[in-house]
C-alpha positions in Angstrom: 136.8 129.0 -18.0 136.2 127.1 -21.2 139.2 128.0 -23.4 138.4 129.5 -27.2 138.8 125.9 -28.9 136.2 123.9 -26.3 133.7 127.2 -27.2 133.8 126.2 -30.5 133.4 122.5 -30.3 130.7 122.9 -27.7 128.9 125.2 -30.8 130.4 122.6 -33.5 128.6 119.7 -31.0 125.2 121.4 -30.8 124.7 122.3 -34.2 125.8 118.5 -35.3 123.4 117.1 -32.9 120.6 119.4 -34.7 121.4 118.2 -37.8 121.0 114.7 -36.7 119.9 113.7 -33.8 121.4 110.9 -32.1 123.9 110.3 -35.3 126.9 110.6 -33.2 129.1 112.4 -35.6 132.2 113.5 -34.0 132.9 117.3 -32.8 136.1 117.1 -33.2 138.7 119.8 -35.1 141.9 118.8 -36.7 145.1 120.6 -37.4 145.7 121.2 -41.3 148.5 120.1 -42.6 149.3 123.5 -44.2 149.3 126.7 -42.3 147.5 129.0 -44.9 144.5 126.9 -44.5 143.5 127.7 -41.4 143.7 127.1 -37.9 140.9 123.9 -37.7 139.8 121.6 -40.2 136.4 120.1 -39.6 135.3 117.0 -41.4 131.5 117.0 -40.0 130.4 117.1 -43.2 131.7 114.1 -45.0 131.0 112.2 -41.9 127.2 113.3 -42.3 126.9 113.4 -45.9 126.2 109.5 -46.2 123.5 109.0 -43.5 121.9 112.2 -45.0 122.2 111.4 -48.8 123.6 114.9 -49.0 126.2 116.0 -51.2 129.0 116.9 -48.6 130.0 120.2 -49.9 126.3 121.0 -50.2 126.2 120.1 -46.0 129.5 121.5 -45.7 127.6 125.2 -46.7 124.7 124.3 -45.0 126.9 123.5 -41.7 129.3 126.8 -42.7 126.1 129.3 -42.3 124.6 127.5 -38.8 128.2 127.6 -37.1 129.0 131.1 -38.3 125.9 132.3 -36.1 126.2 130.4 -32.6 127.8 133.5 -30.6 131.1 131.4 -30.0 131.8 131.4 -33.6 130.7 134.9 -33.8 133.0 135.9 -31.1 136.2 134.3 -32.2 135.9 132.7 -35.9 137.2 135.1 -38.9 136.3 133.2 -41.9 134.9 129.8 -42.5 136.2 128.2 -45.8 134.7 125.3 -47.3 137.6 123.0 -49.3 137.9 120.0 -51.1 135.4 117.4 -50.6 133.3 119.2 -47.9 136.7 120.5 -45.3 135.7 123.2 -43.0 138.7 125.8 -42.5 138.4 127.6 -39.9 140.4 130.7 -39.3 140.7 132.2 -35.9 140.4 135.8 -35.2 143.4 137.1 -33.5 141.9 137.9 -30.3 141.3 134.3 -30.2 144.7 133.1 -30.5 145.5 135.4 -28.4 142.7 134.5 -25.4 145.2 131.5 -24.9 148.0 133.8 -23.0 145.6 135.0 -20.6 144.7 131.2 -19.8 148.3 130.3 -19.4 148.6 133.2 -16.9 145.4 132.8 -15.4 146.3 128.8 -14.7 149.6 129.1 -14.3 151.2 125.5 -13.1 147.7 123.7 -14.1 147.5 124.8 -17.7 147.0 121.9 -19.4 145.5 119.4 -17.1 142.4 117.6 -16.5 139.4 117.4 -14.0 139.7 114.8 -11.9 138.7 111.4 -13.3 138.4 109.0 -10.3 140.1 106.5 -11.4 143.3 104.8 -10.8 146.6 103.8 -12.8 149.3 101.8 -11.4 153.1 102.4 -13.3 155.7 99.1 -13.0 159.1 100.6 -13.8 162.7 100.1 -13.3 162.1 97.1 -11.1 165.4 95.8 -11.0 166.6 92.4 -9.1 169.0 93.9 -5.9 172.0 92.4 -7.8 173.6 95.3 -8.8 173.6 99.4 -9.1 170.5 100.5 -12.2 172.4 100.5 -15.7 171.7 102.7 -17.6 168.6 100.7 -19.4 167.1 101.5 -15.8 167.7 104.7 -16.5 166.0 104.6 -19.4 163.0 102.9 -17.7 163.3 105.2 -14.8 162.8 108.5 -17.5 159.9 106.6 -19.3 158.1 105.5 -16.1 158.2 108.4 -14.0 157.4 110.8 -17.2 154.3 108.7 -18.2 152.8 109.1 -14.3 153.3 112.5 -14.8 151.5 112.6 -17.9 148.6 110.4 -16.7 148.8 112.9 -13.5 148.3 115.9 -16.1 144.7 114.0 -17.3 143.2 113.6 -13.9 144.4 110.1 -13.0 145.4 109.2 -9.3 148.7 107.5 -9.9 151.2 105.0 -8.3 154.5 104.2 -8.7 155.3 100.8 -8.3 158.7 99.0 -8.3 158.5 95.2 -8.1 161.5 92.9 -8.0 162.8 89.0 -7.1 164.5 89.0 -3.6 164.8 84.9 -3.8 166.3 82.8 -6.8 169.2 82.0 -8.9 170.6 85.6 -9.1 170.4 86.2 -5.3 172.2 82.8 -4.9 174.8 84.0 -7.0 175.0 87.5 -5.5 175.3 85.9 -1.8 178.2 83.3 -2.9 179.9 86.1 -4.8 179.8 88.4 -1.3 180.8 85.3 0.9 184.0 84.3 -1.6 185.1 88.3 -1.5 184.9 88.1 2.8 186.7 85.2 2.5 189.6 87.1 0.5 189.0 85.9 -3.0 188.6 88.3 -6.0 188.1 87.7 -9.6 191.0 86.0 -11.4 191.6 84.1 -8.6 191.5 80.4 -8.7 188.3 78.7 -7.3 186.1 82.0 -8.5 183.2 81.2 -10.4 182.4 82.2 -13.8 178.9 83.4 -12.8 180.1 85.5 -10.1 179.4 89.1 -10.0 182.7 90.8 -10.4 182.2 94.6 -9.4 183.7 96.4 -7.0 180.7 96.7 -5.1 181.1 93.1 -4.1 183.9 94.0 -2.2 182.1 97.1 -0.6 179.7 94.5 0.5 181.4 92.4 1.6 183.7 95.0 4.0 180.6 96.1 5.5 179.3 92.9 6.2 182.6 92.1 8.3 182.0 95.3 9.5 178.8 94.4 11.3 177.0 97.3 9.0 174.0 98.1 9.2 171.9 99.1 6.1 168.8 101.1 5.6 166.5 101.0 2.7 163.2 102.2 0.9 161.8 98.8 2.1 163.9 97.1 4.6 166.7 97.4 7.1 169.5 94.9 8.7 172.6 94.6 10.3 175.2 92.1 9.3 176.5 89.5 12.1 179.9 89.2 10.4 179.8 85.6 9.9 180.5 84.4 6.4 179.2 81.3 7.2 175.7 82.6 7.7 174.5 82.3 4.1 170.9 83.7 5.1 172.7 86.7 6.7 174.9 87.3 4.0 171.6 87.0 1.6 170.0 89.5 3.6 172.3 91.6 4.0 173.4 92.2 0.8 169.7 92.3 -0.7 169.3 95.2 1.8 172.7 96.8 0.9 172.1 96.7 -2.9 168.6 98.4 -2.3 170.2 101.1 -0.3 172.5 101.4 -3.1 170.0 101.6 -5.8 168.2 103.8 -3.6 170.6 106.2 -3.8 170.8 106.1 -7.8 167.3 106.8 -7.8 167.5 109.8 -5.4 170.1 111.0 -7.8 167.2 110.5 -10.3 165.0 112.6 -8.4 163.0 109.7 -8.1 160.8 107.9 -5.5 158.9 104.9 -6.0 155.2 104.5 -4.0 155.9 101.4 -2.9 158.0 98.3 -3.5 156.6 94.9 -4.2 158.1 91.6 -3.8 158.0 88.9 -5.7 158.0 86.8 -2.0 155.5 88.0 -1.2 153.2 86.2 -3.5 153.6 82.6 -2.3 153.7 84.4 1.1 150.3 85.6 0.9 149.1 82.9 -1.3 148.5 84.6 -4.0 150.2 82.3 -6.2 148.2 78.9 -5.2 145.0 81.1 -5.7 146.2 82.3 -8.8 146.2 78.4 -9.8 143.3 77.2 -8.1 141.1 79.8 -9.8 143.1 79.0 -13.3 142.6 75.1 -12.6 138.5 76.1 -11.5 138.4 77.9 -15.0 138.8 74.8 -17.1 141.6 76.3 -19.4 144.2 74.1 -17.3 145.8 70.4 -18.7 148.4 68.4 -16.9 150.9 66.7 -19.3 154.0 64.9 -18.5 153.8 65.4 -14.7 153.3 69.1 -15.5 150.4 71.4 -15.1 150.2 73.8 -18.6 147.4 77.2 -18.8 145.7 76.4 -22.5 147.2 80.1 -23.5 146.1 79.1 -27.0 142.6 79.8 -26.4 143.4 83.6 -25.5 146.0 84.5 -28.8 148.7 83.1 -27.3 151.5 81.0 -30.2 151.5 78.4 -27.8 150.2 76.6 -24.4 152.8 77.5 -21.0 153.7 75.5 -18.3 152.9 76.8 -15.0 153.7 74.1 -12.7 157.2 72.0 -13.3 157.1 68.3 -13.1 159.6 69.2 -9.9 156.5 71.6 -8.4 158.5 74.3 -8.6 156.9 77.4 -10.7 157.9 79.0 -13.9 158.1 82.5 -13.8 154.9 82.8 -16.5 152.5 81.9 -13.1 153.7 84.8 -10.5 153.5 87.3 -13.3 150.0 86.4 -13.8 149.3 86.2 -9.8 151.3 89.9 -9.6 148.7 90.9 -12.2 145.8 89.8 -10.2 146.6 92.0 -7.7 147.5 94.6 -9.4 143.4 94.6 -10.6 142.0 93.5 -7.0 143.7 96.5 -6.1 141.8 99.0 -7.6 143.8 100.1 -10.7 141.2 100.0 -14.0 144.7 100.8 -15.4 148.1 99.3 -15.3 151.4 100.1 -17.7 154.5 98.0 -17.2 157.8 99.8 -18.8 160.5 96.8 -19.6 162.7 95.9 -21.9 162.5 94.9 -25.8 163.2 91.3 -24.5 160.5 91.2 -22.4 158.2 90.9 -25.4 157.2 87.3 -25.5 155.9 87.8 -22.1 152.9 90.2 -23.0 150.7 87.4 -24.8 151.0 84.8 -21.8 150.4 87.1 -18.8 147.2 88.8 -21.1 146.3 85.4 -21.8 146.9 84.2 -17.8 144.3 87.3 -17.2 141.9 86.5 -19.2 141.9 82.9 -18.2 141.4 83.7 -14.3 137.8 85.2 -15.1 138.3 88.1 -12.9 136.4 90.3 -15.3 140.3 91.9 -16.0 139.7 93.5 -19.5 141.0 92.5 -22.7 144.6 94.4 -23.0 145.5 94.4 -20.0 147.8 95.9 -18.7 149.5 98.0 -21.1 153.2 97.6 -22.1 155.5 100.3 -23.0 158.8 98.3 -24.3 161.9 99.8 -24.6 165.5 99.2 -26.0 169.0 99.7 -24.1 171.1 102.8 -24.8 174.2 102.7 -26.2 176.8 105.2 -24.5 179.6 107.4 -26.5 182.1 109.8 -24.7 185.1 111.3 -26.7 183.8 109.7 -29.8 183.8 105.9 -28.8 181.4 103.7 -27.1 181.7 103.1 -23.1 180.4 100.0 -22.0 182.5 99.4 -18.5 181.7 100.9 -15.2 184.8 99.8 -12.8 181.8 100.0 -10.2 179.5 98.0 -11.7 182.3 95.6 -13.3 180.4 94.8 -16.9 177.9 98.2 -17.4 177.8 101.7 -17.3 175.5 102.7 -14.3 173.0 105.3 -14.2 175.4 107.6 -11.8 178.1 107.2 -13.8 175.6 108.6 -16.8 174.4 111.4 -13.9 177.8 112.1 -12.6 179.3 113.1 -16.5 176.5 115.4 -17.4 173.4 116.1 -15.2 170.5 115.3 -13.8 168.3 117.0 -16.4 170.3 115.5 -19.6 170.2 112.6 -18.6 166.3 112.3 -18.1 165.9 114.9 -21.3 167.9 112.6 -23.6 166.7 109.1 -22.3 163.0 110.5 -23.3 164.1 112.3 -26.8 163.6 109.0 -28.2 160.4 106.9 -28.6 161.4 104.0 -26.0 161.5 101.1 -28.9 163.9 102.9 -30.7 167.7 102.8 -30.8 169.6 105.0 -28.3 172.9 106.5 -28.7 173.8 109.1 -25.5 176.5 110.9 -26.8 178.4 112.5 -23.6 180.0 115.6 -25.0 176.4 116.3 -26.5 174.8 116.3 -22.9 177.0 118.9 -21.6 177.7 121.4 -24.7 176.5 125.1 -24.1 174.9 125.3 -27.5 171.8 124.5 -29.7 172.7 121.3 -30.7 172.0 119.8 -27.1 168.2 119.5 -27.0 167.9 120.0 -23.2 170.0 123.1 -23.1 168.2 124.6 -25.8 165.1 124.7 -24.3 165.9 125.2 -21.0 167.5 128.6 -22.5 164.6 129.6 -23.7 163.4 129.5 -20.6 165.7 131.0 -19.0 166.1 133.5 -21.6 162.6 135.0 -21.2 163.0 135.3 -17.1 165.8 137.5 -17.8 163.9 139.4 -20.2 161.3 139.8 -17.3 163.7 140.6 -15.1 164.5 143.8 -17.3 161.1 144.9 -17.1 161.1 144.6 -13.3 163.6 142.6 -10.9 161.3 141.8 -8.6 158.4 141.0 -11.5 155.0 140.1 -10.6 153.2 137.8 -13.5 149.9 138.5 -12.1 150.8 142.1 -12.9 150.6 141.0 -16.6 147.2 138.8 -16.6 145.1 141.8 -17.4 147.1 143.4 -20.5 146.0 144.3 -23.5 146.3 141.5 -26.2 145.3 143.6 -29.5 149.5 144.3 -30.4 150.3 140.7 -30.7 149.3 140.6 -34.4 152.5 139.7 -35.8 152.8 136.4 -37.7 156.1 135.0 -35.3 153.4 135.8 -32.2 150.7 134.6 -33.8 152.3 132.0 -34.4 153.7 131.8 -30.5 150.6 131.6 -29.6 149.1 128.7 -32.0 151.8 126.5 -30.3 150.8 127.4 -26.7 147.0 126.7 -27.6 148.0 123.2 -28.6 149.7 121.9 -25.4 146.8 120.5 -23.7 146.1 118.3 -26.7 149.3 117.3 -26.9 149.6 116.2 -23.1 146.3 114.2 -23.8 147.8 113.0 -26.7 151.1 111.6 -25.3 148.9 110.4 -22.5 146.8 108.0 -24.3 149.3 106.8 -26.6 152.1 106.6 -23.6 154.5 108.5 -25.6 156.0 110.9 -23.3 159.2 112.1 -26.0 155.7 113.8 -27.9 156.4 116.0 -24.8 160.3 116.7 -26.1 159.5 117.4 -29.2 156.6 120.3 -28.6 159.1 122.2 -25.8 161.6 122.0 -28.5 159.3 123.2 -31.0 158.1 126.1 -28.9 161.6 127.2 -27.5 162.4 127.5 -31.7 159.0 129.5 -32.0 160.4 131.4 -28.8 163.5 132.1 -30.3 162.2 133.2 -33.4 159.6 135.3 -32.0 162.5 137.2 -29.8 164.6 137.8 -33.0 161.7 139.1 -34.6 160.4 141.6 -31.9 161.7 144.0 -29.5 159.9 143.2 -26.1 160.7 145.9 -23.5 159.7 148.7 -26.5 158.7 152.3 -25.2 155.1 151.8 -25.9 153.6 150.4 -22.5 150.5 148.8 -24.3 153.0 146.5 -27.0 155.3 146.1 -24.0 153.2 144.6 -21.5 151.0 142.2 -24.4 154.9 141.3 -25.4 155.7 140.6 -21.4 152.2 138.6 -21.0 153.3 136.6 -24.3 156.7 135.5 -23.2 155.4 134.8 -19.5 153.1 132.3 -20.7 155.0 131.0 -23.1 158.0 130.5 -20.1 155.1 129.0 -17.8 153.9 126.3 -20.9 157.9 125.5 -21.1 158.1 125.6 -17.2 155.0 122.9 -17.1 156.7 120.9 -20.3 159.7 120.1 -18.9 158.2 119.4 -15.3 156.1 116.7 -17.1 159.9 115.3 -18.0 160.9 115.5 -14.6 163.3 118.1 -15.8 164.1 121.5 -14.0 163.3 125.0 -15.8 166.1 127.1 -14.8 165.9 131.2 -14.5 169.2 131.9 -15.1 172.0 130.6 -17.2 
């Protein structure tokens, strides 16, 4: 069923395309800035007025009469207002605001999404090195990542979840001396311990299993330790496996699972990466210079030429980046978005640039980067940045562990991701209106008891067929503005990756809620107000029910 607002832009498109054919002016409404304007603003006609050499307010009327007899405006338009310059106002009957509860009910957990586009999107996120248990800038990542697949799931893309990481190199050299001086009975502080040692108590944990002839299972891998400190490959692989267990297990706690996990290995193991440079070298945008072979970045944007091959042979990081990319394309995803850190930022010229350079036919842009600052953490007033687990951070556990699940992920996304963070604590467990999660999930809540004292064993269905005229008030009306405009917001956050546009509208609706209830008695005597109030606050509990699911957040009945 087309809802009330694609009617009138199927009417709005028609009429446009009669006008002019083949013009290409845009059907497209727009919210007005102030309320008592209307519902839509159209700017047709001072899109049409030039190509026409028409005065716009002159098409405006002309557009006004035409729309005002198609039967969709008919049905559900009150008045058409022409403002300004050539603005159409449009101003909904009420039985058209009020069409959107029944397509709430009607849709239930789909309200909002998308046909099925056919096309893929791959999500990078978190990918953390197996040094260590996920900070909480993982966490941060982890929120972002898993909230943008949800969105892109919500607009008819086929998503995966991808977590790639470096199980070789300097920091798993570290990792695997720092677990074979702990079996040996050193700790920090201790004379002969290095400075670049990791100095959490996990070290010790791994190192007591690895005497203890453990074995560990992960996501991706599994292996038992031999016990022999000597054994630097064992120890490596051991704790590799162990520390992906363990972050295994904060991402559990995240309600989180990743499709697959990719290893940086992996490339020079399938020779990916020695493609990646023979087809860069075939391209002609390759130079060696001082024993070194550099990518001409410079002719894609880039500030300045890389280096892909050290005089030594060895690789910089720039070249599997590039190669990872490749793949990421030859797999089948016309979309990719990496979430990373702010300092991750000079990366996003080179690898475009590497892209373009391989003449795969990747396009311009790609992927997309979503980059994101750390979070600062507060409890009892003052900042907390040492985990004794983790030895130098606070992990995402301990952030899990002192508030909840749902805070956690609620408050990490409150934020656009560039922006500042400070997670206050006490704020993520507070009962009260000032905690942003709470708040809404109250609302929900709040309405499923008020359901529940219509009828304990409620049916929604039950409602799907009431009688709409009664919801005329201006906090309903109102109500139900805010629900119409959730499937353009989930497109919205989509397309710009912006997944807190999602926290804002479920706290903006749980306000409208909250007002509405204060405004009008819902379980009245009259059965006709009483079921159009019950259909009302059922769809607006299912739109806040869909919201926070988007979040990865739960939508709780009772509180």
């Amino acid at each position: 069923m087309l809802s009330v607002k694609q009617e009138l832009l199927a009417a709005l498109a028609a009429e446009l395309e009669r006008v002019q054919p083949g013009a290409g002016a845009r059907a497209a409404f727009e919210n007005p800035k102030v309320a008592a304007h209307g519902d839509f603003a159209c700017t047709a006609a001072m899109q049409l007025a030039k190509p026409l050499k028409m005065n716009p307010r002159q098409l405006g009327e002309q557009l006004k009469g035409a729309l005002a007899a198609t039967p969709a405006f008919r049905q559900w338009v009150q008045a058409i207002e022409i403002a300004g310059p050539g603005f159409l106002n449009i101003r909904l009957r009420p039985a058209a605001r009020q069409q959107v509860v029944r397509e709430v009910l009607e849709q239930g957990a789909r309200y909002g999404f998308q046909p099925e586009r056919g096309e893929k999107v791959i999500v990078e996120f978190v990918s953390a090195n197996p040094t260590g248990p996920l900070h909480v800038g993982h966490g941060r990542q982890a929120a972002i990542g898993d909230a943008i697949s949800h969105l892109y799931a919500t607009q008819g893309w086929q998503v995966h979840r991808e977590f790639y990481y470096n199980d070789a190199g300097v920091q798993i050299d570290t990792l695997t001396r720092s677990v074979q001086l702990r079996a040996e009975g050193l700790k920090p502080g201790d004379a002969g311990w290095p400075e670049a040692a990791y100095n959490g108590d996990y070290i010790q944990d791994i190192a007591d299993a690895y005497l203890a002839r453990a074995t560990v299972h992960a996501d991706d891998r599994e292996f038992t330790a031999s016990g022999d400190v000597q054994d630097e490959g064992g120890v490596r692989q051991f704790a590799v496996a162990y520390l992906r267990h363990e972050q295994d297990k904060d991402l559990q706690a995240f309600h989180l699972k990743f499709d697959q996990y990719y290893l940086e290995s992996s490339l020079y193991e399938r020779g990916h990466v020695e493609d990646t440079v023979r087809r860069l070298v075939a391209s002609g945008h390759t130079y060696e210079q001082d024993g070194a072979l550099w990518l001409r970045t410079t002719d894609f944007g880039d500030d300045k030429d890389r280096v892909m091959r050290k005089s030594d042979g060895t690789y910089t990081y720039f070249l599997p980046d590039v190669a990872y990319h490749v793949q990421k394309f030859q797999r089948g995803y016309t979309r990719a978005v990496n979430i990373q850190g702010t300092d991750h930022h000079g990366t996003i010229a080179r690898v475009r640039a590497g892209l373009q350079a391989v003449d795969l036919g990747v396009p311009q842009g790609y992927p997309d980067y979503v980059l994101h600052t750390m979070v600062r953490v507060v409890k009892g007033g003052e900042e907390v940045k040492i985990s004794k687990r983790a030895g130098s951070y606070v992990t995402l556990r301990d952030l899990i562990e002192w508030t909840s699940r749902d805070a956690v992920r609620f408050f990490l996304l409150s934020r656009k991701p560039d922006t500042e963070y400070t997670f206050d604590v006490d704020l993520a467990v507070a009962q009260n209106n000032d905690n942003p999660v709470y708040y809404v999930q109250y609302a929900h809540a709040r309405i499923c008891s008020v359901l529940r004292g219509w009828r304990e064993d409620y049916d929604v269905g039950a409602l799907q067929g009431a009688d709409l005229s009664p919801l005329d008030g201006p906090q309903a009306q109102a109500l139900m503005l805010l629900l119409a405009k959730y499937p353009e917001m989930l497109t919205a956050a989509a397309a710009g990756n912006a997944p807190h546009d999602v926290t804002f509208y479920l706290r903006e609706l749980a306000a409208s809620y909250h007002s509405y209830y204060d405004a009008e008695r819902i379980l009245v005597g009259d059965e006709r107000v009483k079921l159009a109030r019950l259909a009302l606050v059922a769809a607006t509990a299912q739109v806040l029910h869909n919201g926070l699911a988007v979040l990865g957040v739960s939508a709780p009945i009772r509180m």
